[in-house]
C-alpha positions as CSV (number, residue, x, y, z in Angstrom):
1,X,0.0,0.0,0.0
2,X,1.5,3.2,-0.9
3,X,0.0,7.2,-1.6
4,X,2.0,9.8,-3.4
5,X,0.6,13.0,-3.6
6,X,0.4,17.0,-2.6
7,X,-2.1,18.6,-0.2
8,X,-2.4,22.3,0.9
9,X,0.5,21.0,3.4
10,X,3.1,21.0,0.9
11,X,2.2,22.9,-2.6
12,X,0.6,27.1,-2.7
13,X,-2.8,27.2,-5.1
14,X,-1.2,28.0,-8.1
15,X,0.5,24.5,-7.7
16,X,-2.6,22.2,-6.8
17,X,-5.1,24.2,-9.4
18,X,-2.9,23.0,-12.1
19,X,-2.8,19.2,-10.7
20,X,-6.8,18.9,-10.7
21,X,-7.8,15.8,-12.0
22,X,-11.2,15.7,-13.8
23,X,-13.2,12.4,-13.7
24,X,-12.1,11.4,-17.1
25,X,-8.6,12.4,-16.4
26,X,-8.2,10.4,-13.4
27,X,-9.8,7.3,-15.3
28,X,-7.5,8.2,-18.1
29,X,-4.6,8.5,-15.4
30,X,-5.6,5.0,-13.4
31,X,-5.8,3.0,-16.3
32,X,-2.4,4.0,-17.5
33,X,-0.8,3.1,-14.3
34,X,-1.9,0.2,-14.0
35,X,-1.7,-0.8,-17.6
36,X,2.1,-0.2,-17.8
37,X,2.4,-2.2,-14.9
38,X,2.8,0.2,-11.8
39,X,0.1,-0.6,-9.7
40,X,-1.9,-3.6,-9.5
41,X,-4.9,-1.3,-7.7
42,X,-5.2,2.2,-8.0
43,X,-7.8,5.3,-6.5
44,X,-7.0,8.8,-7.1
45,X,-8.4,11.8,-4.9
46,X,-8.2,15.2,-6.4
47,X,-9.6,18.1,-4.3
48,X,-9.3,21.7,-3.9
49,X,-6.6,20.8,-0.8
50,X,-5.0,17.8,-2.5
51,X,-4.2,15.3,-5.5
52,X,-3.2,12.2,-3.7
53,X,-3.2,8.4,-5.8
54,X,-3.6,5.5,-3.6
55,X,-2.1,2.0,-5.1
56,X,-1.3,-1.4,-4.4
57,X,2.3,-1.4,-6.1
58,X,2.9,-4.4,-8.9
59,X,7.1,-4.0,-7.3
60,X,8.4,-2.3,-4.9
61,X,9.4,1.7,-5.6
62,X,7.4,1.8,-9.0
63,X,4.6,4.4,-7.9
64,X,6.2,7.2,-5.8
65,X,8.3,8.2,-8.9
66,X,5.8,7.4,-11.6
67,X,3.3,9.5,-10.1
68,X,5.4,12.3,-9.2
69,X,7.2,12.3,-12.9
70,X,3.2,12.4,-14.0
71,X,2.8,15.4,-11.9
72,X,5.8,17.2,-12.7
73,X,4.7,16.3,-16.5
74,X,1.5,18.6,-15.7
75,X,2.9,21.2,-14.0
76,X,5.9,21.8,-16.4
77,X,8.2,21.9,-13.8
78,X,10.1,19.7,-11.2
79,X,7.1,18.7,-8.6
80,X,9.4,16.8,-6.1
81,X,10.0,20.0,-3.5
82,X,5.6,19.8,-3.4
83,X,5.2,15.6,-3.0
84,X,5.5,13.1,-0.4
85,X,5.1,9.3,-0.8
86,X,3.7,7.2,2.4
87,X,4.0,3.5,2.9
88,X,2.4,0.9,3.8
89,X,1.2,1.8,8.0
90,X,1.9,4.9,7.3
91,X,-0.1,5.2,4.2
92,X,-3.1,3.5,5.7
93,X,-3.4,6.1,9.0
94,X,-2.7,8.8,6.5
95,X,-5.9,7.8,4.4
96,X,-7.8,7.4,7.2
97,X,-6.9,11.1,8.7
98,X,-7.5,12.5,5.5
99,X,-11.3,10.8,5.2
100,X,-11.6,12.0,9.4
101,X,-10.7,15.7,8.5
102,X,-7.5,15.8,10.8
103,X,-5.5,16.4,7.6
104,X,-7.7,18.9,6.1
105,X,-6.8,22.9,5.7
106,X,-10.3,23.1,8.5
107,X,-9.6,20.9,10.9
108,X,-12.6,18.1,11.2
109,X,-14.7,19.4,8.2
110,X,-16.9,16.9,7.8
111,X,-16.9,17.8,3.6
112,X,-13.8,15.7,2.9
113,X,-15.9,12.4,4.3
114,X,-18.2,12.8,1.0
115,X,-15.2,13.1,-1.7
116,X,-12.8,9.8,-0.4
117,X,-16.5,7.8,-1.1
118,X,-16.8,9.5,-4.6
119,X,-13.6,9.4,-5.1
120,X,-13.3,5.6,-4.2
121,X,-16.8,5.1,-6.4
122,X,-15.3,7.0,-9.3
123,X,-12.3,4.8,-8.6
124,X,-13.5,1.5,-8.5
125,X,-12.5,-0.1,-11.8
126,X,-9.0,0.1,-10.7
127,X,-9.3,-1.3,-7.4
128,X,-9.4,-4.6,-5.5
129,X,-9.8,-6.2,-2.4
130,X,-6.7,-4.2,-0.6
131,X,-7.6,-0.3,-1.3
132,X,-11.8,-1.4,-1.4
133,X,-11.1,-2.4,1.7
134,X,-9.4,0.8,2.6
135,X,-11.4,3.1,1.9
136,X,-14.2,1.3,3.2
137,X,-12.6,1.3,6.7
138,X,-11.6,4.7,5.8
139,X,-15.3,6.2,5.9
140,X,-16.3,3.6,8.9
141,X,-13.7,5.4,11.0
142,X,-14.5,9.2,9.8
143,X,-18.3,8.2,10.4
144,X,-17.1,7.3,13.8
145,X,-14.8,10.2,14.7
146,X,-17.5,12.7,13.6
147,X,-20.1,11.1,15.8
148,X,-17.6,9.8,19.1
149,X,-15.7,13.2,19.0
150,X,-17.1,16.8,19.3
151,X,-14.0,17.4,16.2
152,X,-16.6,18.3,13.8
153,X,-18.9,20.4,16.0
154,X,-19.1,23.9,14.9
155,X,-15.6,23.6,12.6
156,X,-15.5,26.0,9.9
157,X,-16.2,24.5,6.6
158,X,-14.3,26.8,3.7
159,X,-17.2,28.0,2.9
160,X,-17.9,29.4,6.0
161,X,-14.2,30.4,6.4
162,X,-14.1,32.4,3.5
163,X,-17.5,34.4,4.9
164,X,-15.9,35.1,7.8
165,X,-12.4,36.3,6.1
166,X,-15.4,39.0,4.6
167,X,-16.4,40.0,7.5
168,X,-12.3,41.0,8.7
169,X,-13.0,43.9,5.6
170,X,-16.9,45.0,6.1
171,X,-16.8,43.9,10.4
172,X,-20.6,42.5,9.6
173,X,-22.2,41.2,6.7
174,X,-26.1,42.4,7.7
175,X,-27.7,44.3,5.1
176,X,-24.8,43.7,2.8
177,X,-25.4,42.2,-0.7
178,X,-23.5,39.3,-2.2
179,X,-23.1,37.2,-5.3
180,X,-22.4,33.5,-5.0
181,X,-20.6,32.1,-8.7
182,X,-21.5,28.2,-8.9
183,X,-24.5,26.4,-7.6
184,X,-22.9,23.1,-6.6
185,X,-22.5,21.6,-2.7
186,X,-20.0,24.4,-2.1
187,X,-21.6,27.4,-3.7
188,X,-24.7,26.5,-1.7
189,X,-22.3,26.2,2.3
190,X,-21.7,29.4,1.1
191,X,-25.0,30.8,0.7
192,X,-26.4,29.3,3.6
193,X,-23.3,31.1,5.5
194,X,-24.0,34.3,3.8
195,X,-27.7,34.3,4.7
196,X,-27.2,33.1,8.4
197,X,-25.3,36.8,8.6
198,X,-27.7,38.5,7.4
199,X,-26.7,39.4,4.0
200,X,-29.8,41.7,2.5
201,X,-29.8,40.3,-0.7
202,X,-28.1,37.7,-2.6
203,X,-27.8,36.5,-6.2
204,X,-26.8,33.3,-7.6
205,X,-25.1,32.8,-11.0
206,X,-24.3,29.7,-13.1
207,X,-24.0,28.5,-16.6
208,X,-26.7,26.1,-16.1
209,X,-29.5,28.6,-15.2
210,X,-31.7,26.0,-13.9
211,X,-28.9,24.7,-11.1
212,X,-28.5,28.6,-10.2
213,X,-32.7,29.1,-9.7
214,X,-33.1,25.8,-8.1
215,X,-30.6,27.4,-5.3
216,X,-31.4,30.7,-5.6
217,X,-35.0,29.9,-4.6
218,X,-34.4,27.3,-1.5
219,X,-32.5,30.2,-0.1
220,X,-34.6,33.0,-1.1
221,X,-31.9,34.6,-3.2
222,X,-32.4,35.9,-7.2
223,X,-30.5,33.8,-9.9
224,X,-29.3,35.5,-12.9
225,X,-27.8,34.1,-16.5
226,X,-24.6,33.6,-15.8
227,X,-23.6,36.1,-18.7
228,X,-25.8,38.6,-17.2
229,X,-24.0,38.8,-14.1
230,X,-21.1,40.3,-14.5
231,X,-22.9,44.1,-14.5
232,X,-24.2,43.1,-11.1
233,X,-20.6,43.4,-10.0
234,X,-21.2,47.3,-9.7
235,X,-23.4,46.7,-7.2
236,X,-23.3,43.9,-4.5
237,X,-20.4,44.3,-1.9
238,X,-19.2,40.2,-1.5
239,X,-18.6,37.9,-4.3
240,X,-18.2,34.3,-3.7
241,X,-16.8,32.3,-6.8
242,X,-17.0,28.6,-6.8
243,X,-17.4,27.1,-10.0
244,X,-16.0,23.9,-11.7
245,X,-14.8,25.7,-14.5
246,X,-11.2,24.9,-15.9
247,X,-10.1,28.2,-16.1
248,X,-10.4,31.6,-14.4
249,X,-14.0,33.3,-15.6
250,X,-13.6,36.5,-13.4
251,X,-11.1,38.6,-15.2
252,X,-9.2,41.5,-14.3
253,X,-11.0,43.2,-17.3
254,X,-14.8,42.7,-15.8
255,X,-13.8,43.8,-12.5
256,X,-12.0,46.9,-13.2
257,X,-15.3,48.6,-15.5
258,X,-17.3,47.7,-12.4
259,X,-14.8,49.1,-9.7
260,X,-15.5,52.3,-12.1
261,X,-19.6,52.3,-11.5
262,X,-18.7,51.3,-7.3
263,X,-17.2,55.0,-6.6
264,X,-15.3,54.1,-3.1
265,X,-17.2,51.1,-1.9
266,X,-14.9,48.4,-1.2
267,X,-15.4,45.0,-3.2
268,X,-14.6,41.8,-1.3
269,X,-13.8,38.9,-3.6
270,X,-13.6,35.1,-2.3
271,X,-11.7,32.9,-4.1
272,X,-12.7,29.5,-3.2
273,X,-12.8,27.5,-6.5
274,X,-9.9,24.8,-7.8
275,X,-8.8,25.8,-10.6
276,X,-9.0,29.6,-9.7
277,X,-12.0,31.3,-10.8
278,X,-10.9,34.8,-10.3
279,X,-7.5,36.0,-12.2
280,X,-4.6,36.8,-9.7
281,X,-3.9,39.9,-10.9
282,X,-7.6,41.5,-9.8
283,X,-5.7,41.7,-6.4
284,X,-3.9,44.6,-7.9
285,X,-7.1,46.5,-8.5
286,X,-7.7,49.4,-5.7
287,X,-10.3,49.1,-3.4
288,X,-10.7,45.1,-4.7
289,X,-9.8,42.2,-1.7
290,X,-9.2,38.8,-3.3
291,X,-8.8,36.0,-1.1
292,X,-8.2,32.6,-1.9
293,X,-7.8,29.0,-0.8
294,X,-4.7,29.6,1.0
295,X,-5.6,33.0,2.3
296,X,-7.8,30.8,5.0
297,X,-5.3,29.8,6.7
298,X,-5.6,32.5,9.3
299,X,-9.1,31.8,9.8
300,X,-8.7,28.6,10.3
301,X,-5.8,28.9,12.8
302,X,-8.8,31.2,14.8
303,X,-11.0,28.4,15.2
304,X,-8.4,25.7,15.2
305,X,-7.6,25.7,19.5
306,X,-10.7,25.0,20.6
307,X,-11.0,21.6,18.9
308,X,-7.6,20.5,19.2
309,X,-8.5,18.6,23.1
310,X,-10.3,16.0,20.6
311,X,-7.4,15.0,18.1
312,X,-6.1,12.6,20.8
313,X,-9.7,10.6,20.8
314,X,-9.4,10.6,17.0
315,X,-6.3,9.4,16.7
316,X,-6.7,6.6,18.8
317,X,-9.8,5.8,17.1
318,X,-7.9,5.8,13.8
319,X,-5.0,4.0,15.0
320,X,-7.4,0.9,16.1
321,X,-8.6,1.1,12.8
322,X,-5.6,1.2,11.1
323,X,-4.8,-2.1,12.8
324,X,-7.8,-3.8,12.3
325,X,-6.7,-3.5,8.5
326,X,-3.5,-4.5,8.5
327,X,-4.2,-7.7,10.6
328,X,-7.2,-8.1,7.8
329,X,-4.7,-7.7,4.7
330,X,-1.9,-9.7,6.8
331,X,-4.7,-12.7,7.0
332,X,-5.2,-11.8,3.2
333,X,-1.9,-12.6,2.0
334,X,-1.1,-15.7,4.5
335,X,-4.1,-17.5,2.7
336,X,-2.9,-17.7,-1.2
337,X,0.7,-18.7,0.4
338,X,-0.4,-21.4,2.6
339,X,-2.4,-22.6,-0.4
340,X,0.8,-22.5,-2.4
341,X,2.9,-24.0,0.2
342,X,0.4,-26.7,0.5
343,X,0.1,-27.3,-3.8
344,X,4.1,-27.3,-3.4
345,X,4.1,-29.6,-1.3
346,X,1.9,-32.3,-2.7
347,X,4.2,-32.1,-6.3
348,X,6.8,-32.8,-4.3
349,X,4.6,-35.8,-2.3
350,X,3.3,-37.0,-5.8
351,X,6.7,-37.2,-7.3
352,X,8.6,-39.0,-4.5
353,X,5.6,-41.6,-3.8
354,X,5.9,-42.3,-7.6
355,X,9.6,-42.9,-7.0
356,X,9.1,-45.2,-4.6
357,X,6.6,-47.5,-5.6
358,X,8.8,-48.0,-8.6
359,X,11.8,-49.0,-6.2
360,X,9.2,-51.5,-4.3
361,X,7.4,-53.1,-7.7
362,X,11.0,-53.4,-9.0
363,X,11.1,-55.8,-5.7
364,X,7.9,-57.5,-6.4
365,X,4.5,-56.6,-7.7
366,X,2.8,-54.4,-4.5
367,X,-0.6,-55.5,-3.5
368,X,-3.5,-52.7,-4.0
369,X,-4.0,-52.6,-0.1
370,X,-0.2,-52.2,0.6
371,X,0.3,-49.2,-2.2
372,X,-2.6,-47.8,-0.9
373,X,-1.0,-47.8,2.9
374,X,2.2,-46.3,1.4
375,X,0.0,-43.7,-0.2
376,X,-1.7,-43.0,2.9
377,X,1.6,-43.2,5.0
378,X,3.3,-40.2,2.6
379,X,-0.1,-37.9,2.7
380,X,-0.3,-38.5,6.7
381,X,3.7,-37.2,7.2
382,X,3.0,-34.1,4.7
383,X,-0.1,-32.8,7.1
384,X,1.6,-33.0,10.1
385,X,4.6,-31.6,8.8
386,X,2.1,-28.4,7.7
387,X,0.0,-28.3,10.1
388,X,1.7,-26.2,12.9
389,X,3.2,-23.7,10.3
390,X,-0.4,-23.4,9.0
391,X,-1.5,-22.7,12.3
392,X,1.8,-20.3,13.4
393,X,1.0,-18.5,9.8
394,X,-2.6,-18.1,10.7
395,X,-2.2,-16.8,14.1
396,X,0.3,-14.1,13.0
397,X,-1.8,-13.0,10.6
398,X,-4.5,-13.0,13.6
399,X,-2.2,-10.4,15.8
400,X,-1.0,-8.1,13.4
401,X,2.8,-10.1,12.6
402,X,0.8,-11.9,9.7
403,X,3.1,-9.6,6.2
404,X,6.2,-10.3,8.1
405,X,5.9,-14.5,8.9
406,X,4.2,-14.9,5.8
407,X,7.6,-13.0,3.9
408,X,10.0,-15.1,6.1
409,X,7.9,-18.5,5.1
410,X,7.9,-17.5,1.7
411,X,11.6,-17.3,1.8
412,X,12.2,-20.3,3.7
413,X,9.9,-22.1,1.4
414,X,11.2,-20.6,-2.0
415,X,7.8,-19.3,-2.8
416,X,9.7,-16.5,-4.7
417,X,6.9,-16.5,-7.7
418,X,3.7,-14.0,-7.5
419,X,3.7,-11.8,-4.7
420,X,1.0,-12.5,-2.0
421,X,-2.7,-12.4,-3.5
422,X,-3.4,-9.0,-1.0
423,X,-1.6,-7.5,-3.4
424,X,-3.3,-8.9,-7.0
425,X,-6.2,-7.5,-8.6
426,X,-7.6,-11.1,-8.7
427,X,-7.3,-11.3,-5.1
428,X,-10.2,-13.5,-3.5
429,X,-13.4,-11.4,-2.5
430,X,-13.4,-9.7,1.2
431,X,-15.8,-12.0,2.9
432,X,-16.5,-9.5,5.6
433,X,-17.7,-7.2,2.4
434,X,-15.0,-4.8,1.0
435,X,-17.2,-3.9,-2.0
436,X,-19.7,-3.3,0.1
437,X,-21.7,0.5,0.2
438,X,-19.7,3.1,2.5
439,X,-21.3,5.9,4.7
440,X,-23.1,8.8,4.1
441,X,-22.2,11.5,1.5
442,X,-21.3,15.1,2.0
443,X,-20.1,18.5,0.2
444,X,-16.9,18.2,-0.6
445,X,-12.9,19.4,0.0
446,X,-13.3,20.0,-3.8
């Protein structure tokens, strides 16, 4: 099990808007890696806060560089000072902190929970029993930390970061006016932020007029045409751009003619889409605030002491997670070795009982009841000799030892073939369910 990736950790905005993966980019991505032979399994999560591919490697060392020579590819530039590759335990906690919200930029947002289950859905052709499995116990343990911990109670979401960055320029937001660009899970956090502080009016904007009216009216705000919005600019004080588009659709050139119609009144700009939505250089404009992603940070650091008393809960709940899963995949892979061991073994039986009887019928023709008793005398001694290894194997597998017995037996054994089936796409089925439906969805990290 390994994940390379970046996260708001590591790479600034400009860096992770240009390593968005779209759904048929990731499939595109997935299917490469696995068809040049890199990963036998493969999920890729691409958010606002982080690109991060999750594999089950076909050799050791294979994915960490491939993935981060794929992401220096798309950035045009060496990406190694922005990645990290995790292994194995460490790979696994890491997952399961990222689906809990201890490793997002708003520390237990309860958003991320929704994109590791769409991400592992959108995922699933490249994956097997090891990372199903995963992700599964991923979402089991952020379900758990959200409703075990008080982590999640009252955090910030981005959305509701980025209204409160607002209110640091205009002090409150009651009887201000606001636009909100986008009219997905995000765009709509936002709204529901931006009403709760009393924001006199609000309009919604989208290319797809119907999504933009169909939110506009469960929050009593006024949609517009997407292409009609832009001379609205003049005249609301907060704009709030979360679209999915692929490149920035608020230029410098549509804010500056309506920074000419505001006279002096200030225009606060959230930037909280991935790609960007608004062009950097609007920043420059006077009298214009442009926030973005990473301009959060000291919001978040506001809200962040008063739920750091319940990482330590978390954590422990995500470490006895973590465990449960590795003793799972350890039990995984002793199963297709013992079965090998075992086929090994009777070859080896087969071909030395055939050997023999030739040596006794060269002595004088054996009876049916006494080949039969040399037969059974040969299967007897190759059972006992495997039956307290096959219990050892099993039992370490049991208490968490199980990936480091079952690579010593191989090696004793010379089982130096196929790696252990934990690790093949046609691994056998989890029987307690791997492929089974995870938790509940939610609004995402983007």
């Amino acid at each position: 099990m390994i994940v390379a990736g970046i996260s708001h950790r590591t790479a600034p905005v400009e860096v992770r808007e240009r390593l968005v993966y779209s759904a048929p980019d990731a499939d595109a991505a997935l299917a490469g890696l696995r068809g040049d032979g890199v990963a036998r399994e493969a999920v890729l999560l691409s958010t606002c806060n982080r690109t991060e591919l999750y594999a089950v490697e076909a050799s050791d060392g294979l994915v960490g560089p491939h993935v981060l020579r794929g992401f220096s590819d798309r950035l045009g530039a060496d990406c190694s000072a922005y990645g990290y590759v995790l292994r194995d335990r460490q790979a696994i906690e890491h997952l399961f902190r990222v689906a809990s919200g201890l490793d997002s930029m708003i520390l237990g947002e309860s958003q991320i929970h929704g994109q590791v289950r769409d991400a592992w859905e959108a995922s699933r052709a490249h994956a097997g029993a090891a990372l199903n499995r995963a992700f599964q116990s991923a979402l089991q343990v952020s379900g758990r930390v959200r409703h075990e911990t008080a982590l999640a109670r009252g955090a910030a979401s981005v959305s509701s970061a980025a209204v409160q960055l607002s209110k640091q320029i205009f002090g409150s937001l009651r009887g201000r006016r606001a636009m909100v660009l986008g009219a997905g899970d995000t765009a709509e956090l936002a709204l529901e932020c931006l009403v709760r502080e009393g924001v006199r009016a609000a309009v919604v904007a989208n290319r797809t007029f119907e999504n933009a009216e169909a939110l506009a009216r469960r929050h009593g705000a006024e949609a517009v045409h997407f292409d009609e919005c832009w001379r609205r600019l003049a005249d609301v004080d907060l704009v709030i751009c979360s679209t999915s588009a692929p490149h920035a659709v608020v230029s410098v050139a549509r804010v500056r003619d309506a920074v000419a119609r505001r006279g002096d009144r200030p225009l606060c700009v959230l930037d909280i889409a991935l790609p960007r939505d608004v062009e950097p250089a609007v920043r420059e404009l006077d009298n214009v605030f442009l926030y973005d992603l990473d301009d959060l940070q000291a919001v978040v650091a506001a809200s962040l002491e008063r739920r750091q008393g319940e990482l330590p809960v978390a954590e422990q709940l995500i470490a006895a997670e973590a465990e449960r899963y590795w003793q799972w995949l350890a039990g995984l892979a002793a199963v297709p070795s013992l079965t090998e061991l075992r086929a090994r073994m009777e070859r080896t039986r087969a071909e030395e009982l055939a050997r023999a009887l030739r040596q006794l019928d060269a002595l004088g023709p054996l009876a049916p009841a006494q080949r039969e008793a040399v037969e059974h005398l040969s299967r007897t001694l190759m059972n006992k000799f495997l039956h307290e290894p096959s219990v050892r194997l099993r039992e370490a597998a049991a208490n968490g030892r199980g990936l480091a017995v079952v690579d010593a037996a191989r090696f004793l054994f010379a089982l130096d073939g196929a790696p252990p089936a934990a690790a093949r796409p046609d691994a056998p089925a989890d029987p307690d369910g791997a492929d089974g439906a995870a938790g509940a969805a939610g609004a995402g990290e983007r």
